[in-house]
C-alpha positions as CSV (number, residue, x, y, z in Angstrom):
1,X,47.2,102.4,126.8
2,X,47.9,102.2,123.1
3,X,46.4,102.9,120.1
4,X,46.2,101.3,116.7
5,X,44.8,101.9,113.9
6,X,44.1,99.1,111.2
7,X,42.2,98.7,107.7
8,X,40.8,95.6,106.7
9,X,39.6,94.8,103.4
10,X,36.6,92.4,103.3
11,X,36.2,90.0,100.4
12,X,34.0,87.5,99.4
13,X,35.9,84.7,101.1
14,X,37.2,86.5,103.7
15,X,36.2,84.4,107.4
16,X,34.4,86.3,109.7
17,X,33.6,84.8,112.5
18,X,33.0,85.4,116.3
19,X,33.4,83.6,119.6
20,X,30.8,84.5,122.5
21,X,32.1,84.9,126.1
22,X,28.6,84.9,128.2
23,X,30.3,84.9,131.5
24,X,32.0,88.7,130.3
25,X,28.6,89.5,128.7
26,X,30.5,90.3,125.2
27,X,31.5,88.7,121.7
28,X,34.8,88.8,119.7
29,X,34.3,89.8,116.4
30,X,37.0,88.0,113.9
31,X,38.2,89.4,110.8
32,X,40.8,87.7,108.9
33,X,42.0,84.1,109.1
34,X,44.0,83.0,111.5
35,X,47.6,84.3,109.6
36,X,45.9,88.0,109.4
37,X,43.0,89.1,111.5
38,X,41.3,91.8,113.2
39,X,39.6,91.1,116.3
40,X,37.0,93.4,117.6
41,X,36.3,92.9,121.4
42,X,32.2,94.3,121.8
43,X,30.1,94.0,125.0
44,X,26.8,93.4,124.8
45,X,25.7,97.0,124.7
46,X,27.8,97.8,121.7
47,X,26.3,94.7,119.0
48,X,23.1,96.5,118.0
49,X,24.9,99.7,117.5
50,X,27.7,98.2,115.1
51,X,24.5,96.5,113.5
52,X,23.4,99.8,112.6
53,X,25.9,101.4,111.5
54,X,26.8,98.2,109.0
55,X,22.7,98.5,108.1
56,X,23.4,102.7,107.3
57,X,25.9,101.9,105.5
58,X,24.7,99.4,103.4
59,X,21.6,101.6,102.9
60,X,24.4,104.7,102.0
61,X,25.5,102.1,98.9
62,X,22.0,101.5,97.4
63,X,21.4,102.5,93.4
64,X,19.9,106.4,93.5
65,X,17.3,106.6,91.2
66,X,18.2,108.8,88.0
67,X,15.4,111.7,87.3
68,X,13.2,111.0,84.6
């Protein structure tokens, strides 16, 4: 087995997209346009745990109140 490991940088008009395979109970995740992309292969199981993680880390990113 090999290992990879690739950054992606997300901007506004950056596709993401994702094609459903219900017979493999998973999704492919698409990042990039067809020329460049990442595709991230996650089972069933693994969607409302990458949905979490993308809602900490949004949450990580939001203003901090100064002190008065």
């Amino acid at each position: 087995m090999a290992h990879l490991t690739a950054g992606v940088h997300i901007q506004p008009g950056t596709e993401l997209s994702f094609r459903s395979h219900p017979a493999e109970d998973r999704v492919v995740l698409k990042l990039g346009e067809a020329d460049g992309n990442v595709a991230v292969f996650l089972p069933r199981s693994e969607i409302a745990r990458l949905a979490e993680v993308l809602a900490q880390a949004q949450k990580s990113l939001s203003p901090v109140k100064a002190a008065a």
